[in-house]
C-alpha positions in Angstrom: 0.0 0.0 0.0 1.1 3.5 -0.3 3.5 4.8 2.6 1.6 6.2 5.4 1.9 10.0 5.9 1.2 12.4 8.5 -2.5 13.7 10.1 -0.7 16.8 11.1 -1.9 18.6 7.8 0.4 20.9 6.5 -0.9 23.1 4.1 0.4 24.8 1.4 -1.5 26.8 -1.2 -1.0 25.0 -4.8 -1.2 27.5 -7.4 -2.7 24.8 -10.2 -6.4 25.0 -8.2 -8.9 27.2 -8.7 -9.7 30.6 -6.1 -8.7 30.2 -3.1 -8.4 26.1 -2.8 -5.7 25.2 -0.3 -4.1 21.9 -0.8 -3.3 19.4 2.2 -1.0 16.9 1.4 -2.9 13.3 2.9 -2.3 10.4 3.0 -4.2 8.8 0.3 -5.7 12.1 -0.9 -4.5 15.5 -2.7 -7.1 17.5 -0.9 -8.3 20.5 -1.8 -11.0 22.7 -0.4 -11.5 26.2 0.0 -12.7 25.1 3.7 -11.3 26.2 7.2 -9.0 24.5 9.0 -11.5 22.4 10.9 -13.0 21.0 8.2 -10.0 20.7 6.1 -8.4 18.4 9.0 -11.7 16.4 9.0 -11.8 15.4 5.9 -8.5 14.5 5.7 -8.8 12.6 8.8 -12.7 11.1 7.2 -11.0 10.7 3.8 -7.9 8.4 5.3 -10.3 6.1 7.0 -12.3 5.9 4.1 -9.5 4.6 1.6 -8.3 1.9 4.5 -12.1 1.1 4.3 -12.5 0.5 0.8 -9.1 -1.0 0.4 -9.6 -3.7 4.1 -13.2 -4.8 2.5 -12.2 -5.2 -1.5 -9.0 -6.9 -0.7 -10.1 -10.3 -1.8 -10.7 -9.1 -5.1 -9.1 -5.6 -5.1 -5.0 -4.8 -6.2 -3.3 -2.0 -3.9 -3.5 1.3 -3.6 -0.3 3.2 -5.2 -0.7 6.3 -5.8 -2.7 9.3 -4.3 -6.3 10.2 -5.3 -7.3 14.2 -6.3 -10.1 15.5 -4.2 -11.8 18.5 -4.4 -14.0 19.8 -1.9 -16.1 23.0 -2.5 -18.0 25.4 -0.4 -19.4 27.1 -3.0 -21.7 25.1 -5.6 -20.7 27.6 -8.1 -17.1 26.9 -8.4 -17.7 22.9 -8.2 -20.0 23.7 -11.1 -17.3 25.6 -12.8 -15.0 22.8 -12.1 -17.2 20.5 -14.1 -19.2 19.2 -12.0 -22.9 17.5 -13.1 -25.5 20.1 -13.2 -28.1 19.1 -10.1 -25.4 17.2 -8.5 -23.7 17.2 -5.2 -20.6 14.9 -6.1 -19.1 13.3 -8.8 -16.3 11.2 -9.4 -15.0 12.7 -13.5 -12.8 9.3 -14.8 -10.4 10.4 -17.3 -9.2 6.6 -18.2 -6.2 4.8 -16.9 -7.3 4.5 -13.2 -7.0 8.4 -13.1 -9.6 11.4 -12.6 -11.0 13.4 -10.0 -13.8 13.4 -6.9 -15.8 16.4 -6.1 -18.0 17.3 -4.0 -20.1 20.5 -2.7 -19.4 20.9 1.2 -21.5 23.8 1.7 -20.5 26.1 4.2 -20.9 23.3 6.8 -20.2 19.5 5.8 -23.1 16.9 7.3 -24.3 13.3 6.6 -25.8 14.0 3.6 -21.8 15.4 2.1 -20.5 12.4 3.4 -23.0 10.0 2.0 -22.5 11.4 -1.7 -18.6 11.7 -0.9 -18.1 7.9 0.0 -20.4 6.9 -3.1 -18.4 8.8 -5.7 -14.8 7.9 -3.6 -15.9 4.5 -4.4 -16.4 4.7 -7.8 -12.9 6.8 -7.8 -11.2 3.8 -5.8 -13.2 1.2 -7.8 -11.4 2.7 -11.2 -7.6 2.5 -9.8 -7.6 -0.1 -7.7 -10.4 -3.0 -9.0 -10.4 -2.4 -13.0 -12.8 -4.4 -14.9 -15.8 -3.2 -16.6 -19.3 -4.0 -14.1 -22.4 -3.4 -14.9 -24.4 -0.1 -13.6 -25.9 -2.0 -10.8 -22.9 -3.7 -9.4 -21.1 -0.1 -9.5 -23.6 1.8 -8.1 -25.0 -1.0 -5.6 -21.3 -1.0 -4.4 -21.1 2.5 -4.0 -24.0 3.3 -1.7 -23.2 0.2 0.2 -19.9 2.4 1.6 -22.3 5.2 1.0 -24.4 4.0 4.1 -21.3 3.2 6.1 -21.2 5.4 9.3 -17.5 6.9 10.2 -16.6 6.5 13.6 -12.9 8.4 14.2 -11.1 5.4 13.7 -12.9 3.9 11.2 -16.2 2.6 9.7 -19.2 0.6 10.5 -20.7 -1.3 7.5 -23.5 -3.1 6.3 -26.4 -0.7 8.2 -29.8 -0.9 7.1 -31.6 2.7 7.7 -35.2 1.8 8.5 -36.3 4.4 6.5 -34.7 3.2 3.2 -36.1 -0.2 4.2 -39.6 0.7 4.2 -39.3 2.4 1.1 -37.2 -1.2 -0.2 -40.3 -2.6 0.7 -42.8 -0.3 -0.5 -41.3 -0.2 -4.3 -41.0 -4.4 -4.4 -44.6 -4.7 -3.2 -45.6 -1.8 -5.8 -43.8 -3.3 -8.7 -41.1 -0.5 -8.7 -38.2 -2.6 -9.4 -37.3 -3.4 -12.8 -37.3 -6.9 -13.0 -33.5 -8.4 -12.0 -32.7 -9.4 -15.8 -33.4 -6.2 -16.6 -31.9 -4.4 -14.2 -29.2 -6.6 -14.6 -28.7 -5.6 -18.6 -28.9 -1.9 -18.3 -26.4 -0.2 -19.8 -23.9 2.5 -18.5 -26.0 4.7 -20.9 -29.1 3.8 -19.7 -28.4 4.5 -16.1 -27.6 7.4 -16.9 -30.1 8.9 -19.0 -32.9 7.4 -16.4 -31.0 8.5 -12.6 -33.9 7.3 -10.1 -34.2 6.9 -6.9 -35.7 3.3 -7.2 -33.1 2.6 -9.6 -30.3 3.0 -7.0 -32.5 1.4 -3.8 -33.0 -1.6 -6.1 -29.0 -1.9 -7.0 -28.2 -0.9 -3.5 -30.6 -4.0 -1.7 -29.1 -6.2 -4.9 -25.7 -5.7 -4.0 -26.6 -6.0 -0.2 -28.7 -9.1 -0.8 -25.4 -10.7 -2.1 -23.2 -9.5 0.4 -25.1 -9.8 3.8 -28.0 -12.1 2.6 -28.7 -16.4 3.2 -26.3 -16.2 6.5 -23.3 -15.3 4.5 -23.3 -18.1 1.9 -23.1 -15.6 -1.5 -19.9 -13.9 -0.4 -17.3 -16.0 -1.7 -19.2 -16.7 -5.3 -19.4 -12.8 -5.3 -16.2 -12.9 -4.3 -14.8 -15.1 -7.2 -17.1 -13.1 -9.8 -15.5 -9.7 -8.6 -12.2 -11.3 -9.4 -12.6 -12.8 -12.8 -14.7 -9.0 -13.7 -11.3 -7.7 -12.4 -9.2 -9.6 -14.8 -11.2 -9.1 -17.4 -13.9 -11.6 -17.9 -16.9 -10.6 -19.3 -19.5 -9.8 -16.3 -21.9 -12.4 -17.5 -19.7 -14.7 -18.0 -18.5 -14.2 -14.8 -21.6 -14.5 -13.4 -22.6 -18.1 -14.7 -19.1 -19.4 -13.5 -19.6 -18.4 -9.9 -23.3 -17.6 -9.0 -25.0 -19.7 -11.6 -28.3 -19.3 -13.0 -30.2 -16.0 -11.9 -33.5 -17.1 -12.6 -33.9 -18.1 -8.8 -32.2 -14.5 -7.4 -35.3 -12.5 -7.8 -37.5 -14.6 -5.7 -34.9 -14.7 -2.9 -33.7 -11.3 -3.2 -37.6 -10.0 -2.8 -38.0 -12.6 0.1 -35.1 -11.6 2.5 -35.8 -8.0 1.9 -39.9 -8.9 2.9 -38.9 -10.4 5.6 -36.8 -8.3 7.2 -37.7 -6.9 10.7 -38.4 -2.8 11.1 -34.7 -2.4 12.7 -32.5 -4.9 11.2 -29.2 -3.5 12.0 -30.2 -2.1 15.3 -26.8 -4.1 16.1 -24.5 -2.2 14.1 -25.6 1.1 14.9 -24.9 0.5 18.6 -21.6 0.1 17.5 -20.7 2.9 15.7 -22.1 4.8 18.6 -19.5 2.7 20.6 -16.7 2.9 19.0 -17.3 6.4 18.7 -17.2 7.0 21.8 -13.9 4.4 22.4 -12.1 6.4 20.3 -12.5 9.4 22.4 -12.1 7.6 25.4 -8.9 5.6 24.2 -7.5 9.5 23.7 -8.5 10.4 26.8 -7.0 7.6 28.4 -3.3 8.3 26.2 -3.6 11.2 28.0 -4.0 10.2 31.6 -6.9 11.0 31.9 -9.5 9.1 34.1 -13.3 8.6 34.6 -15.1 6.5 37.7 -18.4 6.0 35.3 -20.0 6.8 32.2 -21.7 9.6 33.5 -18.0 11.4 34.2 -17.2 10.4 30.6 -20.0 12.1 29.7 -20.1 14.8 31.6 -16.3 15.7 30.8 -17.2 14.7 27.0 -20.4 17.6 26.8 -18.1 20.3 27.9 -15.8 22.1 24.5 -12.8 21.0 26.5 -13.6 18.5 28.8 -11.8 15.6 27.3 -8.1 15.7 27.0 -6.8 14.8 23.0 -3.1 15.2 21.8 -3.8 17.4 19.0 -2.2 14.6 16.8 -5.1 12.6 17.9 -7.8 14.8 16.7 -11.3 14.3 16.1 -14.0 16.1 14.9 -16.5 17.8 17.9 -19.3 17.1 15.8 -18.5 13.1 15.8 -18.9 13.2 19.5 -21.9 15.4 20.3 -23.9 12.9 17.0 -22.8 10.1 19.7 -23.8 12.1 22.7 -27.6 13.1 21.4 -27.5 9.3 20.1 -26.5 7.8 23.3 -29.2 9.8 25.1 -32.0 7.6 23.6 -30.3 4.1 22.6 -29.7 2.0 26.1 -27.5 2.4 29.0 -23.9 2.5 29.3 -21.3 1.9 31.1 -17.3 2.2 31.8 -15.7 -1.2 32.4 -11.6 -2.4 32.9 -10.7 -5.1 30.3 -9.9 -8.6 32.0 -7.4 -8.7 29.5 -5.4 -5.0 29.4 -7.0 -3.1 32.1 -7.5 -0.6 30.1 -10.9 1.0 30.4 -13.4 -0.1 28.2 -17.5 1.5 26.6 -20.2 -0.7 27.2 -23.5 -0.3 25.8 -26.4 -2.8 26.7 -29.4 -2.0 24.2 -33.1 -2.3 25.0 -33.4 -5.4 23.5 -30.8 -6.8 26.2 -27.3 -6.7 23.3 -24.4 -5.9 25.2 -21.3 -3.8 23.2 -18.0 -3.4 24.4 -15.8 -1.2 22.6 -12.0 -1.6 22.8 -8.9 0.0 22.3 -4.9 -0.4 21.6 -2.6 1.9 22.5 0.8 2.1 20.3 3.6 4.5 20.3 1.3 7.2 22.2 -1.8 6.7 19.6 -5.1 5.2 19.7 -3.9 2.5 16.9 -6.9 0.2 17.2 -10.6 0.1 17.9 -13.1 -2.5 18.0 -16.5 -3.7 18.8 -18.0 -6.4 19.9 -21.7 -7.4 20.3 -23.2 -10.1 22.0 -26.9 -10.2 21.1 -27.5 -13.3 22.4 -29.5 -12.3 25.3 -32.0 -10.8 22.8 -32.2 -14.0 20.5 -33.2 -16.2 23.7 -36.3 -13.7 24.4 -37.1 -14.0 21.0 -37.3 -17.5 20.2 -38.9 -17.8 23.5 -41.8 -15.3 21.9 -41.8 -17.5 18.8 -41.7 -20.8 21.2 -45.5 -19.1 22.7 -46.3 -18.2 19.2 -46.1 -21.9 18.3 -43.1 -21.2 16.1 -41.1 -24.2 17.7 -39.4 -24.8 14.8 -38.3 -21.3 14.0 -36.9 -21.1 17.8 -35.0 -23.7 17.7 -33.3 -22.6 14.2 -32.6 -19.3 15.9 -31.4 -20.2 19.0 -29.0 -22.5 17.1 -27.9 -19.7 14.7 -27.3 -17.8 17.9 -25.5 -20.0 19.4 -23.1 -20.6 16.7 -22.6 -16.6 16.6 -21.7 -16.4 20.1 -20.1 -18.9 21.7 -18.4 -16.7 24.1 -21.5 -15.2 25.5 -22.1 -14.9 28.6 -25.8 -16.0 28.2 -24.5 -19.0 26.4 -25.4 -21.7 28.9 -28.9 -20.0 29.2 -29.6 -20.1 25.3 -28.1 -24.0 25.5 -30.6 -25.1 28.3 -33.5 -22.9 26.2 -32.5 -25.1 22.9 -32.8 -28.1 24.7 -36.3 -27.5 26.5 -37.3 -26.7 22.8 -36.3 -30.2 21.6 
């Protein structure tokens, strides 16, 4: 992979951009935006995670990164118009050929989720043209693209594979409406004819394609995908590619449409418990580099809702606005708590959800940085009370085959001998 550079930012004003661009040498990015400082430094620090999240999830099928990407961020819509960007648009990733070209994006005079969203959608299709090659259909791009679209950046990284309820319903609602183009059409169009016909349903139904393949039937389509992303990389001819790995699509649309119709109002209810807790372990883990301590979560907190309450080496910096997202977030989602690790002592965020999911949230300490953190959720608890509710439901069957799914998921729960003695009763 390309060398690792510096956070620190130094700027330097590059005479070859347009106004008053600044450019901030990154370390996968040439950055420039006519931005403050604060924002600069966040989307340098946004667009570094972003490329290691790209390159950590394609790297079964992906080359390496080797040289830096151009990125132009823009306050003012005019001058990203001027710039060529697409009328209407709010990003767009221009490919000149060769694995080269350029992402842009309007900021505004305040970046939000909504800049983020379109800015990891076109930075895949930018990564996607130097780093993965081959020639994909439309719906395998752009399906891919607002899969890292919906990721949720966390300081230290990414959470993937969320499900907003709100784009679920509506999944729902265009299936049973007939929305959707049927899959061997969607399947055929043409860069063209995506183009000419942008939709919303058009990029929901690539989107819960893509998804469907990646997350769908407990994990069993990932290496087929897998092996077709490879040969497309080489080369092959996608539909080629496709009959070699997946097979025959005539049975994809019924099981596409089915795991998307069955899927309960919060699905990833999971996942977005851990973003909020890794958000708030990579402010902690900071806090902790710096010797500073906290007897609860409420101190955490308390010390984390004041401007300057937590102590960061300004080499470890993170964006304000990360941590008061986690703070509103954290008001309404469950109950935390501040733990020491069995294993490193070091303290450790732990969220218990309604539905009885326990998150922990870890870091590692290297060389005086936060070098590492993770998640890890033990849901187990809530699968026992719900095969139990399908058990009085007279869905023994259905108990039993999630109470063994659950099992297999976590066998380090703590609620493990519970769920075993459930499973048996059930039998």
């Amino acid at each position: 992979m390309l060398l690792m550079l510096s956070l620190a930012l130094p700027a330097r004003r590059a005479s070859a951009t347009p106004g008053d661009m600044t450019h901030y040498d990154t370390r996968y990015y040439d950055l420039y935006t006519d931005l403050n400082a604060d924002a600069a430094h966040e989307a340098a620090v946004r667009m570094t995670r972003m490329a290691e999240e790209y390159y950590a999830r394609t790297r079964a099928f992906a080359g390496v990164i080797t040289h830096k990407f151009p990125f132009y961020l823009y306050s003012r819509p005019e001058d990203y118009y001027a710039a060529g960007g697409l009328p209407g648009s709010d990003g767009v990733f221009i490919h000149t050929g060769g694995g080269d070209g350029k992402l842009m994006a309007i900021a505004g005079k305040k970046t939000g989720a909504g800049t983020w969203h379109v800015v990891q959608h076109e930075g895949f299709h930018q990564f996607a043209a130097a780093v993965i090659g081959g020639s994909f259909p439309p719906w395998i791009n752009e399906g891919l693209a607002e899969y890292f679209g919906e990721s949720i950046f966390t300081g230290d990284g990414f959470v993937t594979g969320v499900i907003p309820p709100w784009r679920l319903q509506r999944i729902k609602d265009e299936i049973n409406n007939h929305t959707f183009k049927s899959i061997p059409d969607m399947m055929a169009l043409s860069p063209q004819e995506w183009r000419s016909n942008l939709t919303i349903s058009n990029y929901d139904q690539a989107w819960s394609m893509v998804y469907f393949l990646v997350q769908g039937g407990d994990g069993k389509y990932q290496k087929p995908f897998v092996a077709f992303m490879q040969q497309v990389g080489r080369g092959q001819q996608w539909q080629r590619a496709w009959l070699a790995t997946m097979g025959d699509a005539s049975q994809f649309e019924p099981l596409w449409k089915q795991y998307w119709l069955g899927l309960p109002e919060s699905p990833t209810s999971t996942l977005y418990a851990q973003a909020e807790t890794a958000i708030f372990t990579s402010f902690l883990g900071r806090a902790t580099d710096q010797k500073q301590t906290f007897v609860d979560f409420d101190a955490f907190k308390t010390a984390a809702s004041s401007e300057d309450g937590l102590k960061i080496s300004p080499d470890e910096w993170l964006p304000r606005s990360l941590l008061e997202s986690a703070l509103r977030a954290a008001d309404v989602s469950g109950t935390w708590s501040i733990e020491a690790s069995k294993l490193t002592k070091l303290p450790t965020i732990v969220e218990t959800t309604p539905d009885g999911t326990r998150v922990v949230g870890t870091f590692v300490l290297r060389n005086r940085k936060v070098a590492a953190v993770n998640t890890e959720a033990d849901a187990l608890p809530a699968i026992v009370a719900q095969a139990q509710k399908l058990a009085q439901d007279g869905k023994k069957p259905d108990a039993i085959v999630l109470l063994r799914n659950g099992i297999r998921q976590y066998p380090h729960s703590l609620e493990l001998r519970d769920a075993q003695k459930e499973l048996a009763a059930l039998r």
